[in-house]
C-alpha positions as CSV (number, residue, x, y, z in Angstrom):
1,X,125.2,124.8,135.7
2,X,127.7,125.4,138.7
3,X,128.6,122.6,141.3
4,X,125.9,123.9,143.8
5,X,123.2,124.1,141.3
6,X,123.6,120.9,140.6
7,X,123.8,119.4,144.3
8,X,120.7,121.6,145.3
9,X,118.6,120.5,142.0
10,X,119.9,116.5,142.7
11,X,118.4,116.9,146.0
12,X,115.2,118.8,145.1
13,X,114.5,115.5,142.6
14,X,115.2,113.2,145.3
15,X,113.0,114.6,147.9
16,X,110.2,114.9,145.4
17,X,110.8,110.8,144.3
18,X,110.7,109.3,147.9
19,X,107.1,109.7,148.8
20,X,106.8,107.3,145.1
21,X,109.3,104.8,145.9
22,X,108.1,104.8,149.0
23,X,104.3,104.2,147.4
24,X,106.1,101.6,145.8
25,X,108.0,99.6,148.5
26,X,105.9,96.6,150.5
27,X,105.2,97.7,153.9
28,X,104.9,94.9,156.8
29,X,102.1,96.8,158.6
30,X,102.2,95.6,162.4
31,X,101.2,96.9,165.6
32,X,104.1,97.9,167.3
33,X,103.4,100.9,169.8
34,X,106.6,101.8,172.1
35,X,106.0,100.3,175.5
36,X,105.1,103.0,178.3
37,X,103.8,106.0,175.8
38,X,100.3,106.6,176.3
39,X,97.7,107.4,173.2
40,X,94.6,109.1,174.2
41,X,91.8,109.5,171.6
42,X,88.6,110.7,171.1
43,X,85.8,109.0,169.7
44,X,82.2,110.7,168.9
45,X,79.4,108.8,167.3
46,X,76.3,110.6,166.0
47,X,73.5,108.4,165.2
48,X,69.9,109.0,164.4
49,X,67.6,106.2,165.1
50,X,64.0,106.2,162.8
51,X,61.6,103.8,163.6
52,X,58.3,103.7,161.7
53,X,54.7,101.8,162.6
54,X,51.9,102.3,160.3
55,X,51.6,106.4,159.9
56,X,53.8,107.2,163.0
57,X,57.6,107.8,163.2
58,X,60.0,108.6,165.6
59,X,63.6,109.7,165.1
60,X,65.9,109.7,167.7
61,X,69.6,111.8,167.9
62,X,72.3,109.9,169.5
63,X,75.5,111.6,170.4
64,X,78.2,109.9,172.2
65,X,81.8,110.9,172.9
66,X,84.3,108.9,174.8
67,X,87.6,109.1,175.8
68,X,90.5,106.3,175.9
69,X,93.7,106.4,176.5
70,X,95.8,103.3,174.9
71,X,98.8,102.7,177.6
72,X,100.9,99.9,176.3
73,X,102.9,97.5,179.0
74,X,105.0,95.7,177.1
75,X,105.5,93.2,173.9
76,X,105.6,89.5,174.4
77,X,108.1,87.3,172.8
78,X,105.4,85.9,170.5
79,X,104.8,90.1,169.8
80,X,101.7,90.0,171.2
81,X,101.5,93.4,172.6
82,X,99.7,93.8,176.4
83,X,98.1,97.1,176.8
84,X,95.5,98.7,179.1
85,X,92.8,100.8,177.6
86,X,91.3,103.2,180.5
87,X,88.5,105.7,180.0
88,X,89.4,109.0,180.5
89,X,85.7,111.2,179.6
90,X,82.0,110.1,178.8
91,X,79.8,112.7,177.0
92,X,76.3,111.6,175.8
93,X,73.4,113.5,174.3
94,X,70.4,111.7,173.3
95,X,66.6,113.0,172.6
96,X,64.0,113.2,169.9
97,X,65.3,114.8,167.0
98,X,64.6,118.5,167.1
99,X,64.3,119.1,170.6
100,X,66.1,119.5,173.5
101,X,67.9,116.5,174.8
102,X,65.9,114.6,177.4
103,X,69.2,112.1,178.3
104,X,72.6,114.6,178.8
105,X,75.8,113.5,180.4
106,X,78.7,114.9,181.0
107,X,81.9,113.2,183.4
108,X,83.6,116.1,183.1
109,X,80.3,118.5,185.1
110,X,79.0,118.2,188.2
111,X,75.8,115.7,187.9
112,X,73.1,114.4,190.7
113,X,74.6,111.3,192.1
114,X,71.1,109.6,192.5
115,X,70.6,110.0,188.2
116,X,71.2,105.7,187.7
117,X,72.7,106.8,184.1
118,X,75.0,109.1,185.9
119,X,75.9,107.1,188.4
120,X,76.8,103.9,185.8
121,X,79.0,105.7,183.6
122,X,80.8,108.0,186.1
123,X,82.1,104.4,187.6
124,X,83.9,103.5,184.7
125,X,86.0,107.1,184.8
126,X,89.8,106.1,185.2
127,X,89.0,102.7,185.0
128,X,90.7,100.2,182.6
129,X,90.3,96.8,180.5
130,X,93.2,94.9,179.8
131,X,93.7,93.3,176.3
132,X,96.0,91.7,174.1
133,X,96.5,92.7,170.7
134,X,98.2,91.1,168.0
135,X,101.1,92.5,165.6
136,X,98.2,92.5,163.1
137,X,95.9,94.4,165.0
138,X,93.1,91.3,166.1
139,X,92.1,91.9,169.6
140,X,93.2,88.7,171.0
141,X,91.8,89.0,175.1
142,X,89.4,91.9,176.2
143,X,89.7,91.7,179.9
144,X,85.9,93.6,180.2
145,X,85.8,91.0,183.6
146,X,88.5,93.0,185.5
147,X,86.8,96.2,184.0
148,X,83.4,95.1,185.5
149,X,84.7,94.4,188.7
150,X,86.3,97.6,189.6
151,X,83.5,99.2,188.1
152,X,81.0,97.5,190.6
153,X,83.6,98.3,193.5
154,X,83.0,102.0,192.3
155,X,79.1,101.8,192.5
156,X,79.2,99.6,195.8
157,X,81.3,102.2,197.6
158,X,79.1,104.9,196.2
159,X,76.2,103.4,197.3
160,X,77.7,103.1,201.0
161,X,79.0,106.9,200.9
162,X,74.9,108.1,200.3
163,X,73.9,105.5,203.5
164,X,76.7,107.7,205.5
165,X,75.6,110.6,204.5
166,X,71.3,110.0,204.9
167,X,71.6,107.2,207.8
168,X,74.3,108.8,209.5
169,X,75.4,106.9,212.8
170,X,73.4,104.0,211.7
171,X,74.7,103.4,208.3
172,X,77.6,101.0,209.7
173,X,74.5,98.9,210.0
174,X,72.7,98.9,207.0
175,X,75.8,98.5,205.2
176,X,76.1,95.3,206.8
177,X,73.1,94.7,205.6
178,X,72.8,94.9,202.5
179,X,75.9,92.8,202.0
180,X,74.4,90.1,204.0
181,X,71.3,90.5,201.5
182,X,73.8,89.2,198.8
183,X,75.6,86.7,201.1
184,X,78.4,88.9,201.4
185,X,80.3,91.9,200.3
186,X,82.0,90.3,197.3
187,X,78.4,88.5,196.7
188,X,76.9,92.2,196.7
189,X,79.8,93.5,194.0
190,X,78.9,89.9,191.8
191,X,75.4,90.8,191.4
192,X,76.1,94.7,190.6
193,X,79.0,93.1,188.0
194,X,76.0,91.0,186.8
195,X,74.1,94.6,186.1
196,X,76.5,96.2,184.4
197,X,77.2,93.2,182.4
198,X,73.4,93.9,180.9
199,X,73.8,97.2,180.9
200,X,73.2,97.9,177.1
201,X,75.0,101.0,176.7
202,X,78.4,99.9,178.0
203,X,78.2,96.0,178.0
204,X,81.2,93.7,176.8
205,X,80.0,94.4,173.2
206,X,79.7,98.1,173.3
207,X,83.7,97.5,174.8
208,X,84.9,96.0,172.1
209,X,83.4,98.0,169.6
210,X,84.9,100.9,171.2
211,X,88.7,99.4,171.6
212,X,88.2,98.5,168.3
213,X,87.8,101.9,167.0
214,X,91.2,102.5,168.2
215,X,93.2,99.6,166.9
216,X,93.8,99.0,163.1
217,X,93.7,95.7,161.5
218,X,96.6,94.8,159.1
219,X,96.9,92.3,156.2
220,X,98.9,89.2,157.0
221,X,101.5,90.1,154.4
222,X,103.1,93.0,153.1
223,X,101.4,95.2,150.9
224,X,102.0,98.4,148.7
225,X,100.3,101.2,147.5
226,X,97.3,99.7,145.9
227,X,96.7,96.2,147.4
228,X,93.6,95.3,148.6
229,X,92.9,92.6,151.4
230,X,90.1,91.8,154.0
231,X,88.8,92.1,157.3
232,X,85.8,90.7,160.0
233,X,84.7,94.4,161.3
234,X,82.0,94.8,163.7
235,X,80.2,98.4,163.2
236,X,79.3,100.1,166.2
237,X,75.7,101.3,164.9
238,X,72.5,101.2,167.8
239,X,73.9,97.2,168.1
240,X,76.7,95.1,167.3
241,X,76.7,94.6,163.5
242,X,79.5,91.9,162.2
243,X,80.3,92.1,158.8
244,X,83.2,91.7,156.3
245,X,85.7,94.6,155.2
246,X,87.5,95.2,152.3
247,X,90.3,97.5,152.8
248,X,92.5,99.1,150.4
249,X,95.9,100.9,150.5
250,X,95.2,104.3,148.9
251,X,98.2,106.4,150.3
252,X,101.8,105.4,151.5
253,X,104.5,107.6,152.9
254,X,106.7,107.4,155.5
255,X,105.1,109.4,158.1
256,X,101.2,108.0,157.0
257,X,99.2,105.3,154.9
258,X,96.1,105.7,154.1
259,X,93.4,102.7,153.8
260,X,89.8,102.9,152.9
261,X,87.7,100.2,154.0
262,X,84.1,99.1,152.9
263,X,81.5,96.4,154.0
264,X,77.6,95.8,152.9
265,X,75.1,93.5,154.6
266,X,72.8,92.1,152.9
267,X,68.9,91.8,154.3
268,X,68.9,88.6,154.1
269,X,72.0,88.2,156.2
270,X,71.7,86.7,159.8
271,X,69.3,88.7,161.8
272,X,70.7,90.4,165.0
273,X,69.6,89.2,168.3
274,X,69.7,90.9,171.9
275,X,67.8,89.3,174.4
276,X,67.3,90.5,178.0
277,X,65.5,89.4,180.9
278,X,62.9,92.2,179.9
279,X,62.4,90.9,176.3
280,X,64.1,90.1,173.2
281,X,64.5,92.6,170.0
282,X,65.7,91.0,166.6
283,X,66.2,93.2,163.9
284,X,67.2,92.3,160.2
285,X,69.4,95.2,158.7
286,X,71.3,95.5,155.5
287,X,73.5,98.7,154.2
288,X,76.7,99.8,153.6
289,X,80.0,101.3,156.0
290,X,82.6,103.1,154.3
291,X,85.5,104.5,156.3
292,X,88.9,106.3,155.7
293,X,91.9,105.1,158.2
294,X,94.9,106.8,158.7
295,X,97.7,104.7,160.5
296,X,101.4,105.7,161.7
297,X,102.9,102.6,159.3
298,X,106.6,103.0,162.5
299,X,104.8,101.9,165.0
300,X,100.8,100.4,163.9
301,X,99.1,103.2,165.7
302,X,96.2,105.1,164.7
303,X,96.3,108.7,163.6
304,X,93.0,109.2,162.8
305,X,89.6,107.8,161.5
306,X,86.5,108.6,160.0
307,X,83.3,106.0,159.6
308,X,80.0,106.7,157.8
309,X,77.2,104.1,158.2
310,X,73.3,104.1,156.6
311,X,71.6,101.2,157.5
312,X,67.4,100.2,157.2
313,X,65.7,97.2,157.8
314,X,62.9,95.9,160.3
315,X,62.9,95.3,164.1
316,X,61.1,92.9,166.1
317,X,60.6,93.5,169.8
318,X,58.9,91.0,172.0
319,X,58.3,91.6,175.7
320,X,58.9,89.5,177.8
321,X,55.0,88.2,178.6
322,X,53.6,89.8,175.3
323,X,52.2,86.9,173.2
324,X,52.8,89.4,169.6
325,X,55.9,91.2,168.5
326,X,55.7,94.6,167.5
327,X,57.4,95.3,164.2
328,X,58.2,98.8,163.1
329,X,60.4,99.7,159.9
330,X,64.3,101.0,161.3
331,X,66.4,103.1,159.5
332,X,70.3,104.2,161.3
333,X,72.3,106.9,160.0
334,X,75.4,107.7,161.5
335,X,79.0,108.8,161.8
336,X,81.9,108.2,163.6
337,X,85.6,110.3,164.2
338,X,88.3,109.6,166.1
339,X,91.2,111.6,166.7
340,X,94.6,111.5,168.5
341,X,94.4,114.4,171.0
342,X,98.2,114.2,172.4
């Protein structure tokens, strides 16, 4: 065999070995994103809703898309990483299953300002929470405060911009008024906060569920291909489900790892309680989440993910002067992408 022959074939065996020795070596998975280089991802959830009483069932088709960009600030000495996570697109469809949508919204259309659904989410449009994330990927602080804030700012000076336009000369006035109906202007933007903090479709829980699609949680140690560890993980299903993952290390190479991660709740786990001013719902689910994570193991940062969920159980709901829940049989099935789109 000549010289070159043997350089070329040396090299060709040592390019096919390092994805293996690589699958091999520990890797000290952290979140590390470069300060100042946005991520902007987009998340879909599809979810139908059944709920049964006596003969008569209803299924409803969920679809949700929303847009966040991760814009890191800057790493503190104890690596705790400060970023901002602002919302860039909401897109929701959401109907009985097999017709035509009766709830559609869309940021990135024209809509009718007086629409209330309309109206909440195009406030949070280039808005952002703060939070602190760990090298390990917890979600430390979720600053949904500031977020609600500047979101009620948005709907305040939207509500003042339609008095201008209908009340004309004398909408200096009412203005005026409605703050004083509140005590003042920063009263009147507390009590619109204190909406959108019981808004149910984009409340503090509904926040973190959605920042924590983005973020990846890491074992405290190294690991290699193979190891298995676990995690708390809350599923984003029609509510808040908390439950425990196991994740595994299926695929390591320098540019990607792979981890699968999977969590079951049991029937006779807590029940879930929401409880509004309106009424309360409790609902006692079990089921299973399974979901394949790819990470960029340089820097922490997601490349992509993929969740299926199938969960069926019972719901309560109780209004709020009705002596007698009604309790219907539930069944969720959904799924969930996100993807790095720059």
């Amino acid at each position: 065999m000549l010289p070159l022959q043997r350089t070329v074939l040396a090299l060709t065996l040592c390019a096919a070995a390092c994805p293996r020795i690589y699958a091999a070596e520990k890797i000290d998975l952290q979140f590390r994103p470069p300060p100042g280089q946005k991520q902007t991802y987009r998340a879909t959830t599809t979810m139908d809703l059944a709920t049964q009483m006596g003969p008569q069932q209803m299924v409803i088709a969920n679809s949700r898309t929303t847009t966040l960009a991760i814009e890191p600030i800057e790493t503190a000495d104890n690596g705790m990483v400060l970023a901002n996570v602002r919302f860039v697109a909401i897109q929701e469809k959401s109907g009985m299953k097999g017709a035509e949508p009766g709830l559609v919204y869309d940021s990135t259309k024209p809509t009718d300002s007086s629409d209330p659904l309309a109206s909440h989410y195009s406030a949070f449009i280039g808005e952002c929470c703060p939070v602190k994330i760990s090298r390990k990927g917890e979600i430390v602080e979720l600053g949904t405060d500031s977020l609600f804030l500047a979101v009620a700012r948005n709907i305040m000076e939207r509500e003042d911009d339609m008095m201008r336009q209908r009340l004309k000369e004398r909408a200096s006035n009412a203005i005026l008024q409605t703050d004083q109906r509140f005590g003042s202007r920063e009263g009147r933007r507390q009590a619109l906060k204190k909406q959108i903090e019981a808004f149910p479709l984009m409340n503090a829980d509904r926040i973190r569920g959605l920042v924590g699609e983005l973020i990846v949680r890491f074992p405290d140690v190294p690991v290699q291909q193979g190891d298995s560890w676990q995690i708390p993980l809350t599923v984003a299903a029609n509510t808040p489900l908390a439950m425990t993952g196991a994740c595994t290390l299926t695929a390591a190479a320098r540019e990607k790892c792979t981890i699968q991660i999977t969590a079951e709740r049991a029937m006779d786990d807590p029940p879930i309680v929401s409880a509004t001013p309106s009424g309360k719902t409790t609902a006692k689910l079990g089921g299973t989440c399974t979901a394949t994570v790819n990470v960029d193991p340089a820097t922490g940062l997601l490349l992509d993910r993929k969740t299926q969920m199938e969960f069926s159980g019972e719901t309560q709901m109780r209004a709020a002067q009705q002596s007698e829940p009604m309790t219907m049989k539930t069944t969720m099935e959904g799924t969930t992408t996100v993807e790095r789109i720059d």
